[in-house]
CHARMM-style PDB file with segment names, atoms N, HN, CA, C and O in Angstrom:
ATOM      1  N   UNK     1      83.621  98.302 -52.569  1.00  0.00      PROA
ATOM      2  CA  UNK     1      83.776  96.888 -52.362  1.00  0.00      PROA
ATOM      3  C   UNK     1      82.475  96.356 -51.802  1.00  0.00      PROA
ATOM      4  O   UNK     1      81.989  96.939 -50.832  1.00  0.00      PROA
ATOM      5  N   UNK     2      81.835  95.250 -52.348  1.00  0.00      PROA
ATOM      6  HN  UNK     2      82.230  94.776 -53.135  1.00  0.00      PROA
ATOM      7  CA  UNK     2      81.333  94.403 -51.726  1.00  0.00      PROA
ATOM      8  C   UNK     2      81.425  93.469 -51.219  1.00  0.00      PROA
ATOM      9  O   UNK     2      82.267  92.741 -51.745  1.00  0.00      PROA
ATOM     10  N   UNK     3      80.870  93.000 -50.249  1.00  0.00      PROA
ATOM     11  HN  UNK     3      80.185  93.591 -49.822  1.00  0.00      PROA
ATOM     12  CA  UNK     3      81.396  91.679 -49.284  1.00  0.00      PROA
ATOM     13  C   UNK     3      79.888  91.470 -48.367  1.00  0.00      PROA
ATOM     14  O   UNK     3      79.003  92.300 -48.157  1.00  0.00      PROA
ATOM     15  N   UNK     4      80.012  89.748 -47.842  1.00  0.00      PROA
ATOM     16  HN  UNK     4      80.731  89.074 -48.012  1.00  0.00      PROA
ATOM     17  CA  UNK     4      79.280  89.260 -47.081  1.00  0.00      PROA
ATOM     18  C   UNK     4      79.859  90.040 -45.989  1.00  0.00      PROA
ATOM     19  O   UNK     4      81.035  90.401 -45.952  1.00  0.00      PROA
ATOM     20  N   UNK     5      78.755  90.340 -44.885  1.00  0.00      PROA
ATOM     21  HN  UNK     5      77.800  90.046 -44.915  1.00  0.00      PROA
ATOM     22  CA  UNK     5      79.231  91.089 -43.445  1.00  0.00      PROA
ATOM     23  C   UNK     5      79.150  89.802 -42.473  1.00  0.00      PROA
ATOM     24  O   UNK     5      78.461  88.831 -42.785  1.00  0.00      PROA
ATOM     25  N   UNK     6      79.895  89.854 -41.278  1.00  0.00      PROA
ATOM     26  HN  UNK     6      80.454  90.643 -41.024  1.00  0.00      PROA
ATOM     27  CA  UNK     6      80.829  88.588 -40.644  1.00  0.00      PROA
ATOM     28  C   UNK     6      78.878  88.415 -39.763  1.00  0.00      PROA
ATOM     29  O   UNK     6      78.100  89.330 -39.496  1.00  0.00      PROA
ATOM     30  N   UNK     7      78.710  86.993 -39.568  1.00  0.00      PROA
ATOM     31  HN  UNK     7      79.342  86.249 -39.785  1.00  0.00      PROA
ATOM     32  CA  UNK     7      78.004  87.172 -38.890  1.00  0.00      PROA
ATOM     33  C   UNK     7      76.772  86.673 -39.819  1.00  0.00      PROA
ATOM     34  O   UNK     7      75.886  86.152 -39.142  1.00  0.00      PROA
ATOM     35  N   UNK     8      76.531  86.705 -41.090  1.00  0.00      PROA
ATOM     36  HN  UNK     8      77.252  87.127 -41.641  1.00  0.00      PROA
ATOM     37  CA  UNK     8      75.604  85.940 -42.199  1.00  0.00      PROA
ATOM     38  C   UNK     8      74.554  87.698 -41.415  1.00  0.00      PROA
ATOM     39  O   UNK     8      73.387  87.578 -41.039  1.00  0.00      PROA
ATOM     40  N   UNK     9      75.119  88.743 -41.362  1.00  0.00      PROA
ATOM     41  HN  UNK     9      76.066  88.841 -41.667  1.00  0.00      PROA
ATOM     42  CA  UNK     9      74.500  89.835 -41.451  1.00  0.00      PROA
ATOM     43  C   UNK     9      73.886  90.583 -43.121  1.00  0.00      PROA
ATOM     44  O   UNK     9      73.242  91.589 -43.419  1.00  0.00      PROA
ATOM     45  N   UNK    10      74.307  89.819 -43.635  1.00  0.00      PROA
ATOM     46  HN  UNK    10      74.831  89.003 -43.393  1.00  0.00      PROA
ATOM     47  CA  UNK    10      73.739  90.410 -45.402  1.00  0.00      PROA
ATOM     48  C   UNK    10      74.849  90.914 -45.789  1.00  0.00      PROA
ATOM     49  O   UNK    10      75.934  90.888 -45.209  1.00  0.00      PROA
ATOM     50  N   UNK    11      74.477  91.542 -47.131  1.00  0.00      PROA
ATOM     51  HN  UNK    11      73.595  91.564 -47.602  1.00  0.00      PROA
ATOM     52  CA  UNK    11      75.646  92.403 -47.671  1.00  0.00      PROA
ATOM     53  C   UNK    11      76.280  93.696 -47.470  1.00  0.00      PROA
ATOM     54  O   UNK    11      75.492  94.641 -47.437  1.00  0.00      PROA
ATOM     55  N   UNK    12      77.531  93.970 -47.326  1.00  0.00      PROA
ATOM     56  HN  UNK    12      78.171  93.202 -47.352  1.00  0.00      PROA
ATOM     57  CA  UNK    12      77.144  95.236 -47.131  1.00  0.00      PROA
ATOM     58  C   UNK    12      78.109  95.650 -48.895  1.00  0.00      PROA
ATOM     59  O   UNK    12      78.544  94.863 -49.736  1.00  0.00      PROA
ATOM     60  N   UNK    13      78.132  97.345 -48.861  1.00  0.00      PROA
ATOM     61  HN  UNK    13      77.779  97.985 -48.178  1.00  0.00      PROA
ATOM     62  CA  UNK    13      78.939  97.511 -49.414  1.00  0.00      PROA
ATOM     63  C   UNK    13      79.675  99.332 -49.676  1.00  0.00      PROA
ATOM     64  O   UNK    13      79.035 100.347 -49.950  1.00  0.00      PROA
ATOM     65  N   UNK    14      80.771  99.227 -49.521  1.00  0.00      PROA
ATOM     66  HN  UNK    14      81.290  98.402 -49.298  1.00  0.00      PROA
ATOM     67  CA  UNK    14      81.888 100.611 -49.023  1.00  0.00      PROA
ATOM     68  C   UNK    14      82.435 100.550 -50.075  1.00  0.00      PROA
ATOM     69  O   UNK    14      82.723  99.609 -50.814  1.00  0.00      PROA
ATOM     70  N   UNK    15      82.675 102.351 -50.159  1.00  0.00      PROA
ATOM     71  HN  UNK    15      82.442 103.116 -49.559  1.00  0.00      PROA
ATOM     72  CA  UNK    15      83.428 102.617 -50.935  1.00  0.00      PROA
ATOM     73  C   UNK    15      84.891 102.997 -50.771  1.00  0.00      PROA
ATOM     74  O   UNK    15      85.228 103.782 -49.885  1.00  0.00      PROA
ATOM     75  N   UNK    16      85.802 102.428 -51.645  1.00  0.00      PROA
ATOM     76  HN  UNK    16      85.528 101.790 -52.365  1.00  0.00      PROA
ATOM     77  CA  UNK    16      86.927 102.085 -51.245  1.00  0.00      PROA
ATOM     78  C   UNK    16      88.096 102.876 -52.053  1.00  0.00      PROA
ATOM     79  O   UNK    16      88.105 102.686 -53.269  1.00  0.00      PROA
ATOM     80  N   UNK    17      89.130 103.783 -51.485  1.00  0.00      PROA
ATOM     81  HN  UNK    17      89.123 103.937 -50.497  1.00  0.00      PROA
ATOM     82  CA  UNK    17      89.776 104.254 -52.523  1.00  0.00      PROA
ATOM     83  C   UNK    17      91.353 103.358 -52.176  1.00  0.00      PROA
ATOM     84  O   UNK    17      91.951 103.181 -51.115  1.00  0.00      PROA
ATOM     85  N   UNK    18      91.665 102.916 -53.631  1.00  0.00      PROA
ATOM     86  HN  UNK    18      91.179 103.060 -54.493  1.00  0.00      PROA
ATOM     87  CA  UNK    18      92.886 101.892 -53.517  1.00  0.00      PROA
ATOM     88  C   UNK    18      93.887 102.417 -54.248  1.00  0.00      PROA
ATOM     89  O   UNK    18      93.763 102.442 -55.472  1.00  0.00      PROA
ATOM     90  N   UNK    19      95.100 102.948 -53.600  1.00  0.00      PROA
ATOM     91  HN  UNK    19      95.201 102.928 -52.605  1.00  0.00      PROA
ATOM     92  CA  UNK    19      96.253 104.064 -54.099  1.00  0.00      PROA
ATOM     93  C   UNK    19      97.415 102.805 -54.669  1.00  0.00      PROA
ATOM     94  O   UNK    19      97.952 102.040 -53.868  1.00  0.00      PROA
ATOM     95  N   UNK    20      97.587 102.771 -55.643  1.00  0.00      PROA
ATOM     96  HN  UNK    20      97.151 103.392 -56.294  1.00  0.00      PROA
ATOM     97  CA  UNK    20      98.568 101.624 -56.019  1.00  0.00      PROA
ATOM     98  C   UNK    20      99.850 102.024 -56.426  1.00  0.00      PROA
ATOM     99  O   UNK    20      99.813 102.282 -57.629  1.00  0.00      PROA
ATOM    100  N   UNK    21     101.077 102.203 -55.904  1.00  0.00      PROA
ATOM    101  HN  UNK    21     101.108 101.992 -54.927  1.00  0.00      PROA
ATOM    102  CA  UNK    21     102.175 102.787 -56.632  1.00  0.00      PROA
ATOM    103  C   UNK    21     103.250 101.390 -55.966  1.00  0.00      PROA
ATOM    104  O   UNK    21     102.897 100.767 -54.966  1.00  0.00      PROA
ATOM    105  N   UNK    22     104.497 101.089 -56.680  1.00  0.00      PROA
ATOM    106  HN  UNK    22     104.784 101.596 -57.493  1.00  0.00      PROA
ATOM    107  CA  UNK    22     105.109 100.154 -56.627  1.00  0.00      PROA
ATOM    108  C   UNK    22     106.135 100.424 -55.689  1.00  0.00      PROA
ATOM    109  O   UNK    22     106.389 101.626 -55.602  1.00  0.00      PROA
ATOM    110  N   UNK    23     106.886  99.588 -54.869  1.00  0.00      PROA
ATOM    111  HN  UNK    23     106.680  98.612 -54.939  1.00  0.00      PROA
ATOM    112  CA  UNK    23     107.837  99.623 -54.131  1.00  0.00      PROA
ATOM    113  C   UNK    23     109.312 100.900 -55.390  1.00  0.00      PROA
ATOM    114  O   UNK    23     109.942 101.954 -55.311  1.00  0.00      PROA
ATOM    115  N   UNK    24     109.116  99.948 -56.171  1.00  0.00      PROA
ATOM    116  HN  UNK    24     108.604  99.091 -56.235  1.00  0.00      PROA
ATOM    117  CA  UNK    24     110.401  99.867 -57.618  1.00  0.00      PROA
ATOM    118  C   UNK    24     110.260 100.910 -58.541  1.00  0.00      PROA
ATOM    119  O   UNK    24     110.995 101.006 -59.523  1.00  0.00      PROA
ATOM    120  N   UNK    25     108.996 102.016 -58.180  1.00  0.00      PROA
ATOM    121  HN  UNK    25     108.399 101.938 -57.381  1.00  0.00      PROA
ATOM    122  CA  UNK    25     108.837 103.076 -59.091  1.00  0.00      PROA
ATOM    123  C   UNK    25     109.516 104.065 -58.822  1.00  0.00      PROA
ATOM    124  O   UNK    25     109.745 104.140 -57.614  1.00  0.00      PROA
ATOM    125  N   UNK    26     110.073 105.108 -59.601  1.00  0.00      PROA
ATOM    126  HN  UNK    26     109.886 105.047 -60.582  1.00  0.00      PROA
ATOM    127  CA  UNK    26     111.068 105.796 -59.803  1.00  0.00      PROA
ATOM    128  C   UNK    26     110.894 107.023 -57.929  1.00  0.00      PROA
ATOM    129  O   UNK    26     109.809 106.739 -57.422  1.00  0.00      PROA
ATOM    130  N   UNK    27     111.303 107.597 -57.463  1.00  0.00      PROA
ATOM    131  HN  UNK    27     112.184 107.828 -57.875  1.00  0.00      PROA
ATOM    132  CA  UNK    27     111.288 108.744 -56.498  1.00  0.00      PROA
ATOM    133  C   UNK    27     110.412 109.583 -56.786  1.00  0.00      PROA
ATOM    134  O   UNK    27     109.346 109.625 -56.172  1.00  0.00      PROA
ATOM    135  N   UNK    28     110.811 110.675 -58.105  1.00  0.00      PROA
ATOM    136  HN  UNK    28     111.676 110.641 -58.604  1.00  0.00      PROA
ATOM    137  CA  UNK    28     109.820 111.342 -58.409  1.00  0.00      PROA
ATOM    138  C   UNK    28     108.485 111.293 -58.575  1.00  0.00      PROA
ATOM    139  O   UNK    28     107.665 112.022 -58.015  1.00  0.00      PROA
ATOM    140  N   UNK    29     108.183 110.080 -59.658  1.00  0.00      PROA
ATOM    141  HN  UNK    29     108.848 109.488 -60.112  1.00  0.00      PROA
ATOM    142  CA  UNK    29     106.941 109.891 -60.025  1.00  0.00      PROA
ATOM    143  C   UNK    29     106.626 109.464 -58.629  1.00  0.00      PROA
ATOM    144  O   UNK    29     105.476 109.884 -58.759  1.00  0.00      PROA
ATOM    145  N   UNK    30     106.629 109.037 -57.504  1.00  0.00      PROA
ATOM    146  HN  UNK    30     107.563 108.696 -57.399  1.00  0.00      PROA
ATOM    147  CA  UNK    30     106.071 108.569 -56.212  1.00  0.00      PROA
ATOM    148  C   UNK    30     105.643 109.826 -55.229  1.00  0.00      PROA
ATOM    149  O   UNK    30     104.752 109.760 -54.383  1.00  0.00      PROA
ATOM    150  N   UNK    31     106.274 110.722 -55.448  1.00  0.00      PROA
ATOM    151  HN  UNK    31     106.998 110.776 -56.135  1.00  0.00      PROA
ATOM    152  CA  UNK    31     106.741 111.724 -54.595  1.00  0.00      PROA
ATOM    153  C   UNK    31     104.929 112.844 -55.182  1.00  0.00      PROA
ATOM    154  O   UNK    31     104.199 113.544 -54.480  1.00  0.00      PROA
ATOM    155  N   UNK    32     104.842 112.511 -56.670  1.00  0.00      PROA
ATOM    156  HN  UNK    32     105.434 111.942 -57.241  1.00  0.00      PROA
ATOM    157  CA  UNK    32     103.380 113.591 -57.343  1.00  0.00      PROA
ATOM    158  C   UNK    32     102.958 112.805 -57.159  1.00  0.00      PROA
ATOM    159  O   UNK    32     101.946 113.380 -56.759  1.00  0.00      PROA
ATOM    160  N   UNK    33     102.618 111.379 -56.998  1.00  0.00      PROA
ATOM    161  HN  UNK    33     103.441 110.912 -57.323  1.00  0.00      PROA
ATOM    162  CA  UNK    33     101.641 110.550 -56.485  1.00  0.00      PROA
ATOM    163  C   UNK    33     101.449 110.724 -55.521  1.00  0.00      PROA
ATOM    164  O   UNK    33     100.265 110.943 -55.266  1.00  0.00      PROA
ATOM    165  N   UNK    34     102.242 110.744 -54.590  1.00  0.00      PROA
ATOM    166  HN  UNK    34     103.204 110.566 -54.797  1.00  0.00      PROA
ATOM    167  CA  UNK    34     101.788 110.888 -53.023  1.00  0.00      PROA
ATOM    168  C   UNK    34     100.769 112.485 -53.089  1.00  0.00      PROA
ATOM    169  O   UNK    34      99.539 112.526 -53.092  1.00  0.00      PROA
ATOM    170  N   UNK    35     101.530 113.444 -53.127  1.00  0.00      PROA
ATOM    171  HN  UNK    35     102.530 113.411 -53.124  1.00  0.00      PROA
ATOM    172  CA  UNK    35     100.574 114.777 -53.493  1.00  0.00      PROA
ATOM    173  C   UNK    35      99.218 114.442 -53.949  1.00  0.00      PROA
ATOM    174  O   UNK    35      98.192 114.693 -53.319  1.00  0.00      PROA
ATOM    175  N   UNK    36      99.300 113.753 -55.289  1.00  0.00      PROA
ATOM    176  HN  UNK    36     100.134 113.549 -55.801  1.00  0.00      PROA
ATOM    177  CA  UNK    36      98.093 113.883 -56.169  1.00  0.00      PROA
ATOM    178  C   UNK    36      96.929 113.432 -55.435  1.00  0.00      PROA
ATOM    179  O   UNK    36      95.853 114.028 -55.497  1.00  0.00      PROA
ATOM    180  N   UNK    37      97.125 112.374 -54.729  1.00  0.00      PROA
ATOM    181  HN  UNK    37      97.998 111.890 -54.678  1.00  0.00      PROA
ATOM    182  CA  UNK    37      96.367 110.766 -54.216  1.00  0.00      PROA
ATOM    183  C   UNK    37      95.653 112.068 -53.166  1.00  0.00      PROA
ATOM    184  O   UNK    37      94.443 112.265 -53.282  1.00  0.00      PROA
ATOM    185  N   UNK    38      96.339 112.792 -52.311  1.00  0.00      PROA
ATOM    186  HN  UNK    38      97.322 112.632 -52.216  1.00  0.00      PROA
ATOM    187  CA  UNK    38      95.808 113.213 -51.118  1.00  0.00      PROA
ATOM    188  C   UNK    38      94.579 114.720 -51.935  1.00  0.00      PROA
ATOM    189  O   UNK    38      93.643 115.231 -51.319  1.00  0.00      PROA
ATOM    190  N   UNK    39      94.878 114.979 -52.950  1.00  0.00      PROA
ATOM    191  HN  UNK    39      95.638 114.564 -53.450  1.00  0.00      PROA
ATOM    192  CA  UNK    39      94.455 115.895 -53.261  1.00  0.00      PROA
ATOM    193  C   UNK    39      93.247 115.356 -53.925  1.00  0.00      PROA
ATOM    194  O   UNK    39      92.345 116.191 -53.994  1.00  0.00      PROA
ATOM    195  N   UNK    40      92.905 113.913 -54.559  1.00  0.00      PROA
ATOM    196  HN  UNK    40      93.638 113.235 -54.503  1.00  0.00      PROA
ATOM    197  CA  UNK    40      91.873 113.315 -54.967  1.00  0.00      PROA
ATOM    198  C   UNK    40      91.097 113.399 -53.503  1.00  0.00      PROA
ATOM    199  O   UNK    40      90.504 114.418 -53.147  1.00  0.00      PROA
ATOM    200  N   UNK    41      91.168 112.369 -52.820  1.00  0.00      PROA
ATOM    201  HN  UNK    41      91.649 111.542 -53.109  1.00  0.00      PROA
ATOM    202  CA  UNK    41      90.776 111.711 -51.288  1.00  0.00      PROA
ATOM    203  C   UNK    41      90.265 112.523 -51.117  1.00  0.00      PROA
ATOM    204  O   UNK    41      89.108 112.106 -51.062  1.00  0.00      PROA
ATOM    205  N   UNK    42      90.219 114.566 -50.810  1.00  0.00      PROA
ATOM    206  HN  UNK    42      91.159 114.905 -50.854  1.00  0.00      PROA
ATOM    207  CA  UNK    42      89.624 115.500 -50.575  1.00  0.00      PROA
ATOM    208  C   UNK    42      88.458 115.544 -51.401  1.00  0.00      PROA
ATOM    209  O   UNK    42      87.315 115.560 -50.944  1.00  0.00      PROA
ATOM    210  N   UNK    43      88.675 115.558 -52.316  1.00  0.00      PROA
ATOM    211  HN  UNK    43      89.604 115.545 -52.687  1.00  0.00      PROA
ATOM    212  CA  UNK    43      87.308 115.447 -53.702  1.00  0.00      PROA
ATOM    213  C   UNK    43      86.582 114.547 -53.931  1.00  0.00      PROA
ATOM    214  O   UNK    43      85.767 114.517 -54.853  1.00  0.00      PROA
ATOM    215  N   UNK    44      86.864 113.328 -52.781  1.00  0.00      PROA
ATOM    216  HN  UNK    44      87.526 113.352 -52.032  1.00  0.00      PROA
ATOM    217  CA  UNK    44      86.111 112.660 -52.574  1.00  0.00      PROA
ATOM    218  C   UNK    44      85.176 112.065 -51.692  1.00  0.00      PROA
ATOM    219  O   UNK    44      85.572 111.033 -51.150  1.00  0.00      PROA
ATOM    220  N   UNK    45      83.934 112.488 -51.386  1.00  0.00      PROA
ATOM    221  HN  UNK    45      83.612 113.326 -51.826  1.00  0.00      PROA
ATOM    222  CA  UNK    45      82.818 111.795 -50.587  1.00  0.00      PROA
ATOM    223  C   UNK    45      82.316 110.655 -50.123  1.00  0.00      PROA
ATOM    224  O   UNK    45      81.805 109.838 -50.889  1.00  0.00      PROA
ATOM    225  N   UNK    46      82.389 110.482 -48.953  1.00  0.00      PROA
ATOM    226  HN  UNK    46      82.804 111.146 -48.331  1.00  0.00      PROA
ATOM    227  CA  UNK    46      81.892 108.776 -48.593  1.00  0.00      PROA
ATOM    228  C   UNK    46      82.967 107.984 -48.332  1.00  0.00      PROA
ATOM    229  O   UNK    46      82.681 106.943 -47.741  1.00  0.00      PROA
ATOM    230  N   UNK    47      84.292 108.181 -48.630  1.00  0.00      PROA
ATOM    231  HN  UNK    47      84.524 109.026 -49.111  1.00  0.00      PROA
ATOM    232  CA  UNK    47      85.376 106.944 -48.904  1.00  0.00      PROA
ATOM    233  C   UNK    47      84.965 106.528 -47.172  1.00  0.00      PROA
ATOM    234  O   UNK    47      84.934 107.229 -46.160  1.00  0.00      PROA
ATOM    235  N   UNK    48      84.646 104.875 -47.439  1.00  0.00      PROA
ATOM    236  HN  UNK    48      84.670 104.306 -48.261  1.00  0.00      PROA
ATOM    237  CA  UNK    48      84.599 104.426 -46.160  1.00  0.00      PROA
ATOM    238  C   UNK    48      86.469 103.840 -45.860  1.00  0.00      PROA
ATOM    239  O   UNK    48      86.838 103.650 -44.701  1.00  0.00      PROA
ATOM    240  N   UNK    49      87.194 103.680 -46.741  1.00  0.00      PROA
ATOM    241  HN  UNK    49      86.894 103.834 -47.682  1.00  0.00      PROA
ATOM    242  CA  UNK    49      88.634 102.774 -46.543  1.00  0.00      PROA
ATOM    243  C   UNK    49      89.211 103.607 -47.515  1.00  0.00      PROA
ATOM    244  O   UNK    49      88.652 104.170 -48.456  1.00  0.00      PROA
ATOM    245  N   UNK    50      90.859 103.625 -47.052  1.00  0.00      PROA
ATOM    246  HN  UNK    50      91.313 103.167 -46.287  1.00  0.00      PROA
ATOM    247  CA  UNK    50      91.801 103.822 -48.114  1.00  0.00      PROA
ATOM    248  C   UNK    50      93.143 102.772 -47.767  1.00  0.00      PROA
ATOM    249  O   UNK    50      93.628 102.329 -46.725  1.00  0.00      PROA
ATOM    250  N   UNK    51      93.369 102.673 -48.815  1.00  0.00      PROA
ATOM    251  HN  UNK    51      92.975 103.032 -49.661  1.00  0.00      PROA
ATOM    252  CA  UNK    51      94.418 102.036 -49.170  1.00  0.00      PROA
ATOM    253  C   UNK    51      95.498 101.723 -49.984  1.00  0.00      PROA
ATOM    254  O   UNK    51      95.254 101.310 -51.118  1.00  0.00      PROA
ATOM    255  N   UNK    52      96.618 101.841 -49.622  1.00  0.00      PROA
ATOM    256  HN  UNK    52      96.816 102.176 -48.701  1.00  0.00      PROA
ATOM    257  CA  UNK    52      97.711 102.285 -50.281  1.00  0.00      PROA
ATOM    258  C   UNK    52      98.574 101.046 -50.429  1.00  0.00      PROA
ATOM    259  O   UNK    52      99.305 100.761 -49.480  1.00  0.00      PROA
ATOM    260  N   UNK    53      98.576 100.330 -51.432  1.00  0.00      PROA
ATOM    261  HN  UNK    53      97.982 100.561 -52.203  1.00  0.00      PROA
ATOM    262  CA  UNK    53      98.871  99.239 -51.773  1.00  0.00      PROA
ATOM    263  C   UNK    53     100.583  99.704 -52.720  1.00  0.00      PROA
ATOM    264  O   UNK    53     100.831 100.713 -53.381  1.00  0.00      PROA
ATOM    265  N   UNK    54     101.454  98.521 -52.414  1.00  0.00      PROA
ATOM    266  HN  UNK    54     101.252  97.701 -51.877  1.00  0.00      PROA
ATOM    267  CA  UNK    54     102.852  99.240 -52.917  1.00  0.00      PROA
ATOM    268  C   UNK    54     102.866  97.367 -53.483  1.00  0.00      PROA
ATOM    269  O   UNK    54     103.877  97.316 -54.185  1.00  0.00      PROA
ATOM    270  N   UNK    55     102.519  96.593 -53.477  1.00  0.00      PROA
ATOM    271  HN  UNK    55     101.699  96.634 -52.906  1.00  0.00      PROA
ATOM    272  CA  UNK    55     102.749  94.918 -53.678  1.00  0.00      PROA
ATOM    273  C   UNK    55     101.785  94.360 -54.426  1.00  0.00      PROA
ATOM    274  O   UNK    55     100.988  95.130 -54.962  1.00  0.00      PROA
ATOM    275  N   UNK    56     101.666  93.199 -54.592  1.00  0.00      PROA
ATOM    276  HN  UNK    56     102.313  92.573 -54.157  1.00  0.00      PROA
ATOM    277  CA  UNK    56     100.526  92.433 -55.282  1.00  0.00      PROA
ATOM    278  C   UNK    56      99.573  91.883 -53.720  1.00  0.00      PROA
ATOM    279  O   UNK    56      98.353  91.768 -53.599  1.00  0.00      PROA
ATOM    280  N   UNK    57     100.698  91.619 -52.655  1.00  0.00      PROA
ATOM    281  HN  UNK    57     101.688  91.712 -52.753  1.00  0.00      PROA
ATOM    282  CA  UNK    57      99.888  91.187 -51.221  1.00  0.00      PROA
ATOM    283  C   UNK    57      98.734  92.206 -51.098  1.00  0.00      PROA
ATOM    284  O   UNK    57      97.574  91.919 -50.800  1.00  0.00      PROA
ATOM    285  N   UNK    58      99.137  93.236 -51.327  1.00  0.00      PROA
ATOM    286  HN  UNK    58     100.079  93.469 -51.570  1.00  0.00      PROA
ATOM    287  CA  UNK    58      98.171  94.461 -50.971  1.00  0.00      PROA
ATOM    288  C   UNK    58      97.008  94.752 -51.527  1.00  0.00      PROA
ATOM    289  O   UNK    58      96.397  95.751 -51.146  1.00  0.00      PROA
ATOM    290  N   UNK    59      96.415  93.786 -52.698  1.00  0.00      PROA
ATOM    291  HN  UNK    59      96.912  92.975 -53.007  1.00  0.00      PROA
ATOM    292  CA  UNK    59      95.877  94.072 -53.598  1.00  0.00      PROA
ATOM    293  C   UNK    59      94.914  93.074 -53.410  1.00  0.00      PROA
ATOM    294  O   UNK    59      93.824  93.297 -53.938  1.00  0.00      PROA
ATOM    295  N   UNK    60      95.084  91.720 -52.604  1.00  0.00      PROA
ATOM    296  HN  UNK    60      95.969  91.539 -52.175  1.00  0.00      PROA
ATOM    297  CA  UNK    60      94.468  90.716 -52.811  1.00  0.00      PROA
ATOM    298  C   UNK    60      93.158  90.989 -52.303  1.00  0.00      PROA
ATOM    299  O   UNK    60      92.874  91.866 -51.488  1.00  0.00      PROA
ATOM    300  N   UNK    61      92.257  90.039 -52.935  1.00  0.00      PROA
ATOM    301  HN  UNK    61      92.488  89.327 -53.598  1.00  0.00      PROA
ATOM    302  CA  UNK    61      90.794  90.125 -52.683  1.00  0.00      PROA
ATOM    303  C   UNK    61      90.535  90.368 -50.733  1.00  0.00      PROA
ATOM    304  O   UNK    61      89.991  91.300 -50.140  1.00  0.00      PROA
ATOM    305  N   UNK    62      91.209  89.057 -50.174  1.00  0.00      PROA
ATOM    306  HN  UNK    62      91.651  88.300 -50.655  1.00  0.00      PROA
ATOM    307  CA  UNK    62      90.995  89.100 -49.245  1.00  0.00      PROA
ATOM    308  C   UNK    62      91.162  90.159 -48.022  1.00  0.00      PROA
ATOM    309  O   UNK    62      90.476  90.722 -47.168  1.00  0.00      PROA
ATOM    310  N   UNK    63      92.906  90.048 -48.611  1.00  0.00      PROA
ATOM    311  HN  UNK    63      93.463  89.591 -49.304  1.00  0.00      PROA
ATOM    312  CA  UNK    63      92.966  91.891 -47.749  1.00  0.00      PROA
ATOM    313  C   UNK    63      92.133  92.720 -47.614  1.00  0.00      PROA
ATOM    314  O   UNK    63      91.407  93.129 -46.708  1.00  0.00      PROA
ATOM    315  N   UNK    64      92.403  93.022 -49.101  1.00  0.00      PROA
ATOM    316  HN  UNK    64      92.992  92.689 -49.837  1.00  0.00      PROA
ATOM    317  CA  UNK    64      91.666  94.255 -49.106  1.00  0.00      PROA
ATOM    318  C   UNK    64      90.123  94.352 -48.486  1.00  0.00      PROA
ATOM    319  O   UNK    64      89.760  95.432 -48.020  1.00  0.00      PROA
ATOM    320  N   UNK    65      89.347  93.370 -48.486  1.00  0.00      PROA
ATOM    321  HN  UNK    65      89.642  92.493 -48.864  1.00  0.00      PROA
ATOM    322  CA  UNK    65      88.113  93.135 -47.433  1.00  0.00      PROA
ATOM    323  C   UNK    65      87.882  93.062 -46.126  1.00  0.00      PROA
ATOM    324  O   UNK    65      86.782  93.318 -45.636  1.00  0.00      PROA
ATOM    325  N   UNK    66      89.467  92.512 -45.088  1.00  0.00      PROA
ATOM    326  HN  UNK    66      90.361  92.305 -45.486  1.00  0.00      PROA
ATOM    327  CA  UNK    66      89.401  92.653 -44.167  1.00  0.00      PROA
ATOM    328  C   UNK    66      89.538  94.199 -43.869  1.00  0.00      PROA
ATOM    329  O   UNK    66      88.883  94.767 -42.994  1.00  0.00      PROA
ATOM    330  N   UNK    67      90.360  94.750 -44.599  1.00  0.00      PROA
ATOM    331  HN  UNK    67      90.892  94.289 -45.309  1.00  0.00      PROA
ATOM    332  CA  UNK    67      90.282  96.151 -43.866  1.00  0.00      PROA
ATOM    333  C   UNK    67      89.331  96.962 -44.413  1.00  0.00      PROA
ATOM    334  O   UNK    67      89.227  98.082 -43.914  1.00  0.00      PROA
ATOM    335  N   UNK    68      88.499  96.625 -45.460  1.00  0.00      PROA
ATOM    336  HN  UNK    68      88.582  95.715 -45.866  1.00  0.00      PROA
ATOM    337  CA  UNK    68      87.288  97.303 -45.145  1.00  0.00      PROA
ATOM    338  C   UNK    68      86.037  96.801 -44.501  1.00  0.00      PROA
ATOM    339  O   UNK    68      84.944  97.363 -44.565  1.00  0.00      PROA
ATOM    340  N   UNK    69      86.317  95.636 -43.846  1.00  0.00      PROA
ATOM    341  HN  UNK    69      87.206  95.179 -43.794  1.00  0.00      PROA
ATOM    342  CA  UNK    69      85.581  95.305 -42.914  1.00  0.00      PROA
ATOM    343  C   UNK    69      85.636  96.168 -41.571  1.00  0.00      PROA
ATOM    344  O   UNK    69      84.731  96.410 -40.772  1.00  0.00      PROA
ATOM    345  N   UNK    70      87.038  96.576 -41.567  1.00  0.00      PROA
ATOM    346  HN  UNK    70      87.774  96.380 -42.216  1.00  0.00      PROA
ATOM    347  CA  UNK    70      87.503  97.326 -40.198  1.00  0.00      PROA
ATOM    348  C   UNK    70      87.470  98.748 -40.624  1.00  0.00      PROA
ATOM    349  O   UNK    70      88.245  99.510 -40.045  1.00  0.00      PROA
ATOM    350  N   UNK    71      86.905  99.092 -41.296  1.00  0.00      PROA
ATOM    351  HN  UNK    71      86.276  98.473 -41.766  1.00  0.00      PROA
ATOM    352  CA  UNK    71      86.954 101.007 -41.713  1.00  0.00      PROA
ATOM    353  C   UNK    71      88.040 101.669 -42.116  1.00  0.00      PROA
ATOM    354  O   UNK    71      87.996 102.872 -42.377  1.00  0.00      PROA
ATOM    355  N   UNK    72      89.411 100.762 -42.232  1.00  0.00      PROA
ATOM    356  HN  UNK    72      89.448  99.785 -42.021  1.00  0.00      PROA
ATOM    357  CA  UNK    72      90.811 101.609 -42.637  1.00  0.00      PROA
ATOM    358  C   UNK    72      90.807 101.593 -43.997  1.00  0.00      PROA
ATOM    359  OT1 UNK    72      91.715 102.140 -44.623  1.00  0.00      PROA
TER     360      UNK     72
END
């Protein structure tokens, strides 16, 4: 993600891993997602944020910037 940093500090920009599975998706398929997701995240370097989005709220531009403004 890129974003202005608070403060007219310049740009910065983090890398962001965004786990998307639906409130309404079946048990199972949620259940190897959950597994899979954690088994990526390991294989992956640098992630400054993760996020596990289950809504469309979760997804929005803005959100999703505040909390990688905050490192989660």
């Amino acid at each position: 993600m890129e974003y202005d940093a608070p403060g007219g500090e310049g740009k910065r920009s983090k890398i962001t891993f965004i786990a998307w599975c639906p409130d309404d998706a079946p048990q199972y398929p949620r259940m190897m997602y959950s597994s899979s997701k954690e088994a990526i995240k390991r294989a992956l370097n640098g992630l400054a944020a993760d996020i596990q989005a289950n809504d469309a709220d979760d997804i929005e531009y803005d959100n999703i910037i505040s909390r990688v403004q905050k490192g989660r």
